[in-house]
TORDREN-49018 format. One line per field, with one value per residue (C-alpha): x, y, z; residue number from 0. Coordinates in Angstrom, 1 decimal, padded with zeros to 4 digits, m for minus. Example, Ala and Ser with C-alpha at 12.3 -4.5 7.8 and 13.67 -1.06 7.14 Angstrom:
2
x = (012.3_013.7) $
y = (m004.5_m001.1) $
z = (007.8_007.1) $
doro = (0_1) $
This chain:
641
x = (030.9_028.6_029.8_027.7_030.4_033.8_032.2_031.3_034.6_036.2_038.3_038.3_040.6_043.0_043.2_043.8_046.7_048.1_047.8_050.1_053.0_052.5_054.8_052.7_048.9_048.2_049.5_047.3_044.8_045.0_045.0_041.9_040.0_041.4_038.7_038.1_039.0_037.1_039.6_042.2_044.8_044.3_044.4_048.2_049.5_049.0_049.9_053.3_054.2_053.6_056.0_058.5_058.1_058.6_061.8_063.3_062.7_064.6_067.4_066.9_064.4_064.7_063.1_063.3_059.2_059.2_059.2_055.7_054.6_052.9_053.0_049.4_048.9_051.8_049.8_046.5_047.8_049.5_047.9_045.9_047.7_049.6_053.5_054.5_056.2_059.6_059.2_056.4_059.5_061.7_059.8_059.2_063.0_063.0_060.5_062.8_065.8_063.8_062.7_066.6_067.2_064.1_066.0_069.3_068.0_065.6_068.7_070.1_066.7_065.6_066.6_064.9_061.8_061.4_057.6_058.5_061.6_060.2_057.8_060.6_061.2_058.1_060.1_061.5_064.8_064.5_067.7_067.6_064.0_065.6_069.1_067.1_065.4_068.2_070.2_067.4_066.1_068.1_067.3_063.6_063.6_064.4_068.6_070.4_072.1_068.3_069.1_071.4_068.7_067.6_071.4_071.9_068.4_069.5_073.2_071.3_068.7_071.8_073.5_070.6_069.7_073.6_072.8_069.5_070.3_073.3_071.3_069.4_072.1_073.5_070.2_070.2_073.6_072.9_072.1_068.8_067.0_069.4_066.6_063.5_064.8_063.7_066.3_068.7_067.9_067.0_063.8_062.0_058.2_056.5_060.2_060.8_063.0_062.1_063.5_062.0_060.7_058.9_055.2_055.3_057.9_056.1_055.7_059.3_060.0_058.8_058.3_055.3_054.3_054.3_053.6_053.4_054.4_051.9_051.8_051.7_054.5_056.7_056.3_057.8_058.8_060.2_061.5_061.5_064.7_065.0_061.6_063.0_065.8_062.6_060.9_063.4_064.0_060.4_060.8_063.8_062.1_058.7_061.2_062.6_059.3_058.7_061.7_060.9_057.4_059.7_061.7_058.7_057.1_060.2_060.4_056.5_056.7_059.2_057.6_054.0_056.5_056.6_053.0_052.4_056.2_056.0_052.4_053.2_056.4_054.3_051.6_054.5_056.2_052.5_052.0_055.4_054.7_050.8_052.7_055.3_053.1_050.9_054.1_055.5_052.1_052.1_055.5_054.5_051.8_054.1_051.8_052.2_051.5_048.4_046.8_043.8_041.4_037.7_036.7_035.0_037.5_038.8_041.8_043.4_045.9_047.1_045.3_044.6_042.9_045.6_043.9_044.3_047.6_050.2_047.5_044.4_044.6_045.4_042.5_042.9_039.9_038.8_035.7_035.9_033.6_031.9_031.0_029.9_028.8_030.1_028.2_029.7_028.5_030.0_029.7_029.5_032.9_034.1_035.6_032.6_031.9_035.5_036.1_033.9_035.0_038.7_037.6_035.3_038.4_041.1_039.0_038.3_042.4_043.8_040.9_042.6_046.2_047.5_049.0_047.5_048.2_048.2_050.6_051.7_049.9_046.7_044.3_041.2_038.3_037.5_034.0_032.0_029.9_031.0_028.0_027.3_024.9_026.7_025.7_023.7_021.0_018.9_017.7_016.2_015.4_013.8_012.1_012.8_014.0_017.4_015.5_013.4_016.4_018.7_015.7_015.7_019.0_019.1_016.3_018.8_021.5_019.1_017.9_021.9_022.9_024.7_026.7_029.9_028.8_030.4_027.9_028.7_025.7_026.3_023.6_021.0_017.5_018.4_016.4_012.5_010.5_013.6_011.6_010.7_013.8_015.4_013.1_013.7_017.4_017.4_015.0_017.3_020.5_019.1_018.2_021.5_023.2_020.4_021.4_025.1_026.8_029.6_027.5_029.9_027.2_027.2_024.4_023.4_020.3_021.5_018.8_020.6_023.6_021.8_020.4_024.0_025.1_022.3_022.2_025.0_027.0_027.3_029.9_029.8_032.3_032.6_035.0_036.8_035.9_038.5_036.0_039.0_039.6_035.7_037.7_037.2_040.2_039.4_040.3_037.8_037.3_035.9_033.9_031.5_029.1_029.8_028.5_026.3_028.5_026.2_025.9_029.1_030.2_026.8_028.8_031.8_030.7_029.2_025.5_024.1_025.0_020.7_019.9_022.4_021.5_017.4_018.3_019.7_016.4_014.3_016.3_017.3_014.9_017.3_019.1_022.9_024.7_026.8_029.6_031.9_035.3_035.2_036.4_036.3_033.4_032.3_032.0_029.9_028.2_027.6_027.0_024.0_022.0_021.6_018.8_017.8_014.1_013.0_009.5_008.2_008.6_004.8_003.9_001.5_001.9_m000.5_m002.7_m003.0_m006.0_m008.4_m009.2_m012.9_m013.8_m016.8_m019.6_m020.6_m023.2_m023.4_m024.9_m024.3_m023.7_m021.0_m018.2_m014.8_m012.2_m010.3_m012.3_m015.2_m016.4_m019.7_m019.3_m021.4_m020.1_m019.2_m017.3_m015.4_m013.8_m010.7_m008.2_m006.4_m009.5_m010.2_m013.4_m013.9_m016.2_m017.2_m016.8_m017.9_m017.8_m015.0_m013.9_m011.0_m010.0_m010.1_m009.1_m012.2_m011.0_m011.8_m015.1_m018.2_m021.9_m024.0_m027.1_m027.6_m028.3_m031.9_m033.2_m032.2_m033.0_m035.9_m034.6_m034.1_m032.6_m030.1_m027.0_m025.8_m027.8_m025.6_m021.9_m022.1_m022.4_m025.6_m023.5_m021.9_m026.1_m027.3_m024.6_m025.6_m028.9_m028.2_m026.4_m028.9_m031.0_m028.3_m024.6_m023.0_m019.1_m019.3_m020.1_m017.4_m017.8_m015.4_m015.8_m013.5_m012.6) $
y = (m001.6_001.1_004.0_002.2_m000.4_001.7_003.5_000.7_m001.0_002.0_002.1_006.3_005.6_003.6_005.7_008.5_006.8_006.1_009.4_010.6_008.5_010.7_013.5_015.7_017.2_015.1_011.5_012.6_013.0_010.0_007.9_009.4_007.9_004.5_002.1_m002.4_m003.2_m007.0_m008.0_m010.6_m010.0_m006.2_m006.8_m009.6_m006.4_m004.1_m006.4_m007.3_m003.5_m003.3_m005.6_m004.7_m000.9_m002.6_m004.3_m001.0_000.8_m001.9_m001.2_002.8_004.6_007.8_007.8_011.0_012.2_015.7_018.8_018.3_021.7_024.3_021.6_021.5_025.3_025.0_022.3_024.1_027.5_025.9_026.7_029.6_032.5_033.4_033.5_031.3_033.0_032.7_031.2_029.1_028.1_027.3_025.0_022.9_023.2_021.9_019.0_018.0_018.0_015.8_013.5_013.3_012.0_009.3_008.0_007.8_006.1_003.3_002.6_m000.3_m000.9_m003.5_m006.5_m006.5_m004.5_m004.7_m003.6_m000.5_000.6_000.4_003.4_005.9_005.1_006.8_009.9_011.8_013.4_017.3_018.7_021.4_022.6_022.4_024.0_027.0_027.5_027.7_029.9_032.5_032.3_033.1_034.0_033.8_036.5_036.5_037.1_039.6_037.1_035.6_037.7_040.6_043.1_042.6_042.9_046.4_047.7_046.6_048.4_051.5_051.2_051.1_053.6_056.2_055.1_056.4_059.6_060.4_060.0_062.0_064.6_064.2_065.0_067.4_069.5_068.8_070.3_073.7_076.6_076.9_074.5_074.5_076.7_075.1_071.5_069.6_067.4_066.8_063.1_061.9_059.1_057.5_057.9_055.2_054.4_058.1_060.7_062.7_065.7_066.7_071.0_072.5_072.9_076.9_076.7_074.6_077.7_078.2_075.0_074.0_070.5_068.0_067.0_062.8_062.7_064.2_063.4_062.3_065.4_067.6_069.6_067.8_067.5_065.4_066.9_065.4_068.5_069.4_069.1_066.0_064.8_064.3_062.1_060.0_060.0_058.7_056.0_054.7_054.1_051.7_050.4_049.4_048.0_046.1_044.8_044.5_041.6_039.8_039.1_037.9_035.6_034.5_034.0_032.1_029.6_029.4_028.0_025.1_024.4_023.9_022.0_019.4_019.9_015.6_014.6_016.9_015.6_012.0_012.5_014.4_011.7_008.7_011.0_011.4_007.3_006.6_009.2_007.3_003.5_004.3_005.7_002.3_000.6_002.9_001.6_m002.1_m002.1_m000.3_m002.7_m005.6_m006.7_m009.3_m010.3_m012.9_m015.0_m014.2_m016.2_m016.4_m019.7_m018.4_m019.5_m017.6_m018.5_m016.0_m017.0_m014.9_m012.1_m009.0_m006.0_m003.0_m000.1_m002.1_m003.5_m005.7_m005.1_m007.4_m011.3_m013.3_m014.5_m017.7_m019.9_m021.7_m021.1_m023.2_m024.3_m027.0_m024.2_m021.2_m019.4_m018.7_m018.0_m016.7_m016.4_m015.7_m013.1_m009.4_m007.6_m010.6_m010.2_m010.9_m007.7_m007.2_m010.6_m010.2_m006.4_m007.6_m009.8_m007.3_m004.7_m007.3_m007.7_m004.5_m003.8_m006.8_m005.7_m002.0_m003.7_m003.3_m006.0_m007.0_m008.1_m011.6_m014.7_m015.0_m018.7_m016.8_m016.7_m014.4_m014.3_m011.2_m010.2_m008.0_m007.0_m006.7_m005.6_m005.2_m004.4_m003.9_m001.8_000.8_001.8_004.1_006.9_010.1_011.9_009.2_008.7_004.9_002.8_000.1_m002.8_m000.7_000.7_m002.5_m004.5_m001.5_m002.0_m006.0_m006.0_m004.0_m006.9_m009.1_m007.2_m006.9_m010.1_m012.7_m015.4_m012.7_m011.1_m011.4_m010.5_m009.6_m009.5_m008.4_m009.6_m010.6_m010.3_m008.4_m005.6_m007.1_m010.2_m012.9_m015.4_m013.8_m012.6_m015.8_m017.3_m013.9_m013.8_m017.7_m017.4_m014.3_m016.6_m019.2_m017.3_m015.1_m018.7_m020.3_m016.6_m017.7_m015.3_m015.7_m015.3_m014.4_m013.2_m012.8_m013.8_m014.5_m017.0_m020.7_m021.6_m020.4_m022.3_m025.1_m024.2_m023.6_m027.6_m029.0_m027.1_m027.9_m025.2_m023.5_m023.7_m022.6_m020.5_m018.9_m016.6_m017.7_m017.2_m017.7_m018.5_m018.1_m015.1_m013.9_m011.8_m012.8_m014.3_m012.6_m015.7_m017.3_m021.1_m022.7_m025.8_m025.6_m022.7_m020.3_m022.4_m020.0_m018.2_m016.3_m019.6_m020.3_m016.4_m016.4_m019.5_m017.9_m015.1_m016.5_m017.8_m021.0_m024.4_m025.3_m021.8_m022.4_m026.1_m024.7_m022.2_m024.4_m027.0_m023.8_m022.5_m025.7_m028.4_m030.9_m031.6_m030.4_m030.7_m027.4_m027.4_m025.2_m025.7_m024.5_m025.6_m022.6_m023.4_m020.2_m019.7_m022.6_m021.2_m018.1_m019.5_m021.4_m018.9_m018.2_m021.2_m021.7_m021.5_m020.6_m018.5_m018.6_m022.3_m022.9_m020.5_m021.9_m021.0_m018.6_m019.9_m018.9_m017.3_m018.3_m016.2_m016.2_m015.6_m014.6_m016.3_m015.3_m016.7_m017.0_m014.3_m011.3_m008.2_m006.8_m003.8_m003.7_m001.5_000.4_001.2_001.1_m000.4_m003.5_m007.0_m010.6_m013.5_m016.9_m018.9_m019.7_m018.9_m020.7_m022.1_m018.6_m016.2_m015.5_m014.9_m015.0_m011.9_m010.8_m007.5_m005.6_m009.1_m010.6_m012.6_m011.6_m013.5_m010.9_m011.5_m011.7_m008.9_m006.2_m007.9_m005.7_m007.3_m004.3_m006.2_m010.4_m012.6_m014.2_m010.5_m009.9_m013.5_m015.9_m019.7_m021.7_m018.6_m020.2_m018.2_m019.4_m016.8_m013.9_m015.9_m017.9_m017.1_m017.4_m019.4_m021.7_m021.9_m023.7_m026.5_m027.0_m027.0_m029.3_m031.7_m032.1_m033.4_m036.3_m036.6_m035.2_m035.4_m032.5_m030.1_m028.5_m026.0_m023.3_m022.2_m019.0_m018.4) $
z = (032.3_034.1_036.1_039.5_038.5_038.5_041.9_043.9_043.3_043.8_040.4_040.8_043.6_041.9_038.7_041.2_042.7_039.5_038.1_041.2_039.2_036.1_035.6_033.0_032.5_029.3_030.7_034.2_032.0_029.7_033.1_034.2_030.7_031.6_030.9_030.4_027.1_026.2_023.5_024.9_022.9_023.3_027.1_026.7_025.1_027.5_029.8_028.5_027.9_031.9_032.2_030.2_031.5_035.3_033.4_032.3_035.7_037.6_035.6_035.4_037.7_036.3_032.4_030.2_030.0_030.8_028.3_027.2_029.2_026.5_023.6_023.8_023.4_021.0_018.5_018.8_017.3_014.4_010.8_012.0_010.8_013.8_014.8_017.7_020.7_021.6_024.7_022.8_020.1_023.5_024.8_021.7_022.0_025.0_023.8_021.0_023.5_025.4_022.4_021.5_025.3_025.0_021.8_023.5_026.8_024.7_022.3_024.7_026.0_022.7_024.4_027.3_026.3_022.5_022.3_024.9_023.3_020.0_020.3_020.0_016.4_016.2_017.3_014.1_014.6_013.6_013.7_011.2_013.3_016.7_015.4_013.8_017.1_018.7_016.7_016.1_019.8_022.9_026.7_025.6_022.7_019.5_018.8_017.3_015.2_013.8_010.9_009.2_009.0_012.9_013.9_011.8_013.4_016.8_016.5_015.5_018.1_020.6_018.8_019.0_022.4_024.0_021.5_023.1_026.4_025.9_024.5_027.5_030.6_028.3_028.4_032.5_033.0_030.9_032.7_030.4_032.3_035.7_037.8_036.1_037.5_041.0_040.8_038.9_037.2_033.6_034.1_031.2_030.7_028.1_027.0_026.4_028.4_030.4_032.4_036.2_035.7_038.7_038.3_038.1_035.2_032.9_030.5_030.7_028.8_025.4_025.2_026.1_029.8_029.7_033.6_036.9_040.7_043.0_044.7_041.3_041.9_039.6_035.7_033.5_030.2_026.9_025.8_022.3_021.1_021.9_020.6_017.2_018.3_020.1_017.3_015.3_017.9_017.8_014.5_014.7_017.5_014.8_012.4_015.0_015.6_012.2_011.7_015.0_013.4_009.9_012.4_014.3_011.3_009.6_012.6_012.8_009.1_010.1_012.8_010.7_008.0_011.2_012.6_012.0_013.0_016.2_016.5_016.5_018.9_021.4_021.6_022.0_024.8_027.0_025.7_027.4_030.7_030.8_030.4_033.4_035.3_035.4_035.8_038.8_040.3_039.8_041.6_044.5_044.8_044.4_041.2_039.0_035.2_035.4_033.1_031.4_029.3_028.0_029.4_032.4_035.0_038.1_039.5_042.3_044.7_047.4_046.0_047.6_048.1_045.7_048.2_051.7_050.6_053.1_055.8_053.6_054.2_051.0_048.8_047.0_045.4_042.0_040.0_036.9_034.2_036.9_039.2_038.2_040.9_044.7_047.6_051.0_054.6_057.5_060.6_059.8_059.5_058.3_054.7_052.8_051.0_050.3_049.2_046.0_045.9_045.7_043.0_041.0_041.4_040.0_037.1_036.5_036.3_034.5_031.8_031.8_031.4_035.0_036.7_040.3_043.5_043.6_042.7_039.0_038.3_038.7_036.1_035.4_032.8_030.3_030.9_028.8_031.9_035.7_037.3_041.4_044.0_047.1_049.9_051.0_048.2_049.9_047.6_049.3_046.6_044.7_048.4_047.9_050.9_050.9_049.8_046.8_046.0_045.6_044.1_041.2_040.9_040.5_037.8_035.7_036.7_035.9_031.8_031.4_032.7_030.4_029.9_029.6_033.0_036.3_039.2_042.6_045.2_048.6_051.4_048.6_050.0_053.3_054.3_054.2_055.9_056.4_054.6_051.7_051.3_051.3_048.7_046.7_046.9_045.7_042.6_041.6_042.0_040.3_037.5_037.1_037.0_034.1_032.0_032.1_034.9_036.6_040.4_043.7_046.8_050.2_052.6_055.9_054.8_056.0_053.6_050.6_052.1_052.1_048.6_047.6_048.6_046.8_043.6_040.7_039.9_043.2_045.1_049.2_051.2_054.6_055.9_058.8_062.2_065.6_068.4_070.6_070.3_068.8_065.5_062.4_060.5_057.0_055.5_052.6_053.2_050.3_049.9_053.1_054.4_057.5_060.8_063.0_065.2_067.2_069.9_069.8_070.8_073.0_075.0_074.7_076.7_078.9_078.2_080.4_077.3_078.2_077.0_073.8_073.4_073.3_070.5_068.7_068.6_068.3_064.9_063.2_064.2_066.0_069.5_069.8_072.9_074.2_076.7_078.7_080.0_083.5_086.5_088.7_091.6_092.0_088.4_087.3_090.4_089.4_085.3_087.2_087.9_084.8_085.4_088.6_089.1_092.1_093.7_089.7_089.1_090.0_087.5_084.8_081.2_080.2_077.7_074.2_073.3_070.5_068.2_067.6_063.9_063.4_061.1_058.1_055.6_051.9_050.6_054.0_052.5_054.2_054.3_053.8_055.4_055.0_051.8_052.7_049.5_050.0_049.0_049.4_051.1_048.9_051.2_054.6_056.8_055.6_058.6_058.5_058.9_055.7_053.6_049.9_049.1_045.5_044.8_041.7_040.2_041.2_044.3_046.3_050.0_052.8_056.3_058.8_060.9_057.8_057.5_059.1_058.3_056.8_055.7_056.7_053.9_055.3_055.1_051.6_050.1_050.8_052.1_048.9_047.0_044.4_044.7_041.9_039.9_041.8_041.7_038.7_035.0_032.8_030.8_033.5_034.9_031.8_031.8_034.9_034.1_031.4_033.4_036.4_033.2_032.4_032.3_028.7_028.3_025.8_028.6_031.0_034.0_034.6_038.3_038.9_041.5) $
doro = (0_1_2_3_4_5_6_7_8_9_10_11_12_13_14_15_16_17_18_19_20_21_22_23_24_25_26_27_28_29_30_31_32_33_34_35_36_37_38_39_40_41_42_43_44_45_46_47_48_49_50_51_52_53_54_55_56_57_58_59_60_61_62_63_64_65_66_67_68_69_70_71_72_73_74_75_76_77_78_79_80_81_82_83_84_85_86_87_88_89_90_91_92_93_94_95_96_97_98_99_100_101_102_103_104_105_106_107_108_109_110_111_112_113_114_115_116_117_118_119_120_121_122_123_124_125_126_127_128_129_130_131_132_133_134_135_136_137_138_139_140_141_142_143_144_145_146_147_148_149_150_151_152_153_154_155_156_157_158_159_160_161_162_163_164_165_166_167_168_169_170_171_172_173_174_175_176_177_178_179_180_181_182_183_184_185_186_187_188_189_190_191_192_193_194_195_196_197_198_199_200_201_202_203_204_205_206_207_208_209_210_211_212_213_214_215_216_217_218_219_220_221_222_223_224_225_226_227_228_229_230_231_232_233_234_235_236_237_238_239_240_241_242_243_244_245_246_247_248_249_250_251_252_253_254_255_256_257_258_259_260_261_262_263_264_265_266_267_268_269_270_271_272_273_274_275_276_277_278_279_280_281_282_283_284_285_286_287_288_289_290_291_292_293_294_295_296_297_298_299_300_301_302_303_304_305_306_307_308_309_310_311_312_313_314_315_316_317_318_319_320_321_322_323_324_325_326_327_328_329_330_331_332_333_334_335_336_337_338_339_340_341_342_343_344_345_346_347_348_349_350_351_352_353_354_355_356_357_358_359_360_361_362_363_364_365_366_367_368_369_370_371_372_373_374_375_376_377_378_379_380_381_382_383_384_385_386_387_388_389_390_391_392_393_394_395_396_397_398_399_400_401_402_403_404_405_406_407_408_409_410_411_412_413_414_415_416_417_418_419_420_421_422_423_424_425_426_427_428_429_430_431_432_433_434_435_436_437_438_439_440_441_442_443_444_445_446_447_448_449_450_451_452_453_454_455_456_457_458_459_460_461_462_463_464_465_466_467_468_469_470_471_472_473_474_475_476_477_478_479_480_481_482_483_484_485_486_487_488_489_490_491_492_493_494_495_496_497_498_499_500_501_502_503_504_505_506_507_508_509_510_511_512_513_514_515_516_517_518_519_520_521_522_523_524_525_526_527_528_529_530_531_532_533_534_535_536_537_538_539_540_541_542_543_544_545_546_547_548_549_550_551_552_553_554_555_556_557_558_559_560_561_562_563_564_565_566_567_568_569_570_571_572_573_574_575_576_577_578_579_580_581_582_583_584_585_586_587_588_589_590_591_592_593_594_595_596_597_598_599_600_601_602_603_604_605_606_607_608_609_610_611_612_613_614_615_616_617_618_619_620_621_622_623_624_625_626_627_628_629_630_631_632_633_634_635_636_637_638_639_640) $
């Protein structure tokens, strides 16, 4: 499968839509690498975990996949000599919490949905891990109770802490530093205290300025005799640090103890958050567990389109081992192009495990290959035009193409000369279908209609079209080609039947008789006058006028435009106009109107001049010479032409 492939069928979409479902980064992600597996039973796996998934959210519509935030980050610092965090080590708390509730909500799932609930035996139970976390981490830090040694630092932090600050309002309230004060407050600079002193008194107090006010007035003093109680405070403060990092480190070792069993749960959890997430889908699609096989049959009924939903028209038809290949016509806007999309895009999904929207009795092949050209291929920065484009892209169908491809071809040959187009589109058909593919195109060529009927293998279709009420139906008819429509809207609007009925002998070579139902006098009037002839009925048809090639004689010299390059005349004119003229030896037909004489032959060559010496070879001039002598069945002529 190409990315052209997953574009044009718009498979981006759908993944998008699924991903909504998801309920964490990694199983978003894991949806957005979805891609066609090939191996059937690979693909009946998938497919039955959908269903069993769909099974289990009937019964229970909320399923435990959450707590996977951080596990990434968590898993990619392990074994590199650094201590988790503790809000790291509460979130893997919160994981295994969640693991525990995964256990207990697929432990009376087995019946139903054995191959689902069986993943979570992949889940190990940690209790001593998560019951170590949770002792030694509270409130997002580490607890006084993690060990005996934090708990007696922590007491004497809290201890020295009242002392200080005591200290503190103690030195406030004396009448030493009463005047020196603007206000009387104790406020903490880089976790140390601080007293307010006027800016003019600063020499008046001993101590060291941590700040000052925004207006400088004010300056914030640690006075010095209470610098050695902060001092001694920083330090419990570092050995408090100090046995967080023995903690962190303690729970960090556990946790690497684990790394695989926490690895392997965290994959199963963003498996099982990926797997509902497909499932939520299918069921908001109304989807349903098909049939698959490798015999290159299609079966779809009432399928439809998963992006247009309720509001597409059920698709249902066969493509079996007799016919291999389907090709549609009908009006524009008619349901072609998203006929074969719907089928490309069904494909597509059963081969990623997702059920689709269509009846359960339907059946689809595994392809190795899905390849398209549908739409506009206009390239403007390759400068190449819609029909260069698309032909580019079908020679690659074409090099890729085999028996394990399904192609979709939307308006094959449109965009060039009608008739070669036609002729193109049905040598490229024909030879997709001898390579083995799987062929559903669209066209508007009756030809290849008609080449469709006659050729084994092929099967026609048309999509329906109410004349009643000039909208197409969307529905695919199979078995018999799209009749012309354009007379039959053309009458319906309002065109005189003679004008249709002449059309019709003009474009398909036969008489067909047209009629309205109207009874309305005035109207048929009025419909009339469409053909009345009246002051021009005398007037003669002009005559067509001849062309008059001109005459050219073996051996004129003559010029060629546009390139003004000089030639001689061998033969014609031919019933078109065209000359054959040699050129730097060889002879190439040009039409008569890029022929200009330069210099006539009877002034270059005298009257019996044997031309043969200028167009022939030496070689080819002495069996002839030979043969004018006698006949010899040894010799042959090659005349090239």
């Amino acid at each position: 499968m190409n990315q052209h492939t997953f574009n044009t069928l718009e498979f981006k979409e759908i993944k998008e839509i699924i991903a909504q479902y998801a309920l964490t980064k990694e199983g978003k992600r894991k949806i957005e690498c979805l891609t066609p597996s090939t191996n059937k039973r690979q693909i009946d796996a998938w497919l039955d975990e959908i269903s069993e998934a769909a099974v289990i959210l009937t019964k229970s519509s909320s399923v435990p996949v959450h707590g996977l935030e951080g596990m990434e980050q968590l898993l990619g610092n392990m074994n590199k000599g650094v201590a988790l965090r503790a809000e790291q080590l509460t979130k893997l708390y919160d994981f295994l919490d969640c693991c525990g509730k995964m256990r207990r909500f697929m432990k009376d799932k087995a019946y139903y949905a054995p191959r689902v609930s069986a993943y979570v035996n992949v889940i190990d139970e940690i209790p001593e891990l998560a019951s170590e976390i949770i002792r030694c981490i509270r409130n997002g830090r580490v607890d006084d109770y993690a060990s005996k040694e934090l708990l007696k630092i922590r007491k004497q932090i809290t201890i020295h802490e009242e002392r200080l600050k005591e200290k503190t309002i103690q030195l406030i309230r004396s009448n030493k530093y009463k005047s020196f004060l603007q206000e009387n407050v104790v406020s903490q600079r880089n976790g140390r205290y601080v007293i307010p002193i006027k800016k003019e008194y600063r020499n008046k107090i001993k101590g060291t300025v941590l700040d000052t006010s925004a207006s400088g007035s004010t300056l914030f003093i640690e006075p010095e005799e209470i610098a050695i109680y902060q001092d001694q405070l920083t330090w419990f403060f570092s050995d408090e640090e100090i046995e967080v990092q023995k903690v962190l480190n303690y729970l960090t070792g556990l946790v690497e103890e684990k790394e695989q069993q926490i690895l392997m749960a965290v994959e199963t959890m963003v498996h099982y958050d990926f797997l509902f997430a497909k499932a939520k889908y299918c069921r908001s699609i109304n989807a349903s567990r098909v049939g698959i096989n490798e015999t290159d049959e299609i079966e779809l009924i009432h399928a439809r389109h998963p992006i247009l939903g309720e509001k597409a028209v059920p698709l249902s038809f066969v493509l079996g081992k007799e016919q291999q290949a389907l090709v549609i016509t009908g009006p524009n806007t008619g349901g072609k192009t998203v006929t074969i999309k719907t089928v490309g895009l069904l494909t597509l999904m059963v081969q990623c495990g997702l059920h689709i929207p269509a009846a359960e009795e339907s059946n689809l092949c595994i392809f190795d290959r899905i390849l398209v050209d549908i739409g506009d291929g206009q390239s403007i920065t390759e400068n190449l035009s819609t029909f260069s484009s698309r032909i580019v892209n079908i020679i690659e169908i074409l090099k890729e193409t085999n028996n394990r491809t399904l192609v979709l071809l939307d308006e094959l040959g449109s965009g060039t000369d009608p008739g070669e187009g036609m002729g193109l589109a049905t040598a490229i058909l024909e030879t997709l279908y001898e390579k083995g593919a799987t062929i559903l195109a669209t066209t508007h060529y009756s030809e290849i209609k008609e080449f469709a009927e006659e050729h084994p293998g092929f099967l026609n279709g048309s999509m329906e079209f109410d004349v009643n009420t000039l909208s197409p139906t969307y529905r695919l008819i199979i078995g018999r080609g799209g009749d012309s429509q354009a007379f039959a809207i053309a009458l319906k609007l309002g065109i005189h039947p003679k004008i249709i009925e002449r059309a019709h002998a003009i474009t398909y070579k036969e008489e067909k008789q047209y009629t309205i139902v109207e009874t309305n006098t005035w109207k048929l009037k009025d419909l009339e006058k469409q053909v009345i002839v009246n002051k021009f009925k005398d007037r003669k048809k002009t005559a067509k006028t001849e062309v008059q090639v001109p005459l050219f004689q073996i051996g004129d010299n003559v010029k060629i435009s546009p390139t003004n390059e000089f030639g001689i005349v061998y033969t014609g004119p031919d019933p078109l106009g065209n000359y054959l003229v040699q050129i730097k030896g060889e002879k190439v037909s040009i039409n008569h109107k890029r022929i200009q004489l330069y210099i006539a032959a009877k002034e270059l060559y005298p009257e019996d001049y044997d031309f043969d010496i200028i167009f022939q070879t030496k070689e080819n001039r002495k069996k002839s010479k030979l043969l004018s002598k006698g006949h010899d069945e040894t010799i042959t002529i090659e005349y090239k032409k």
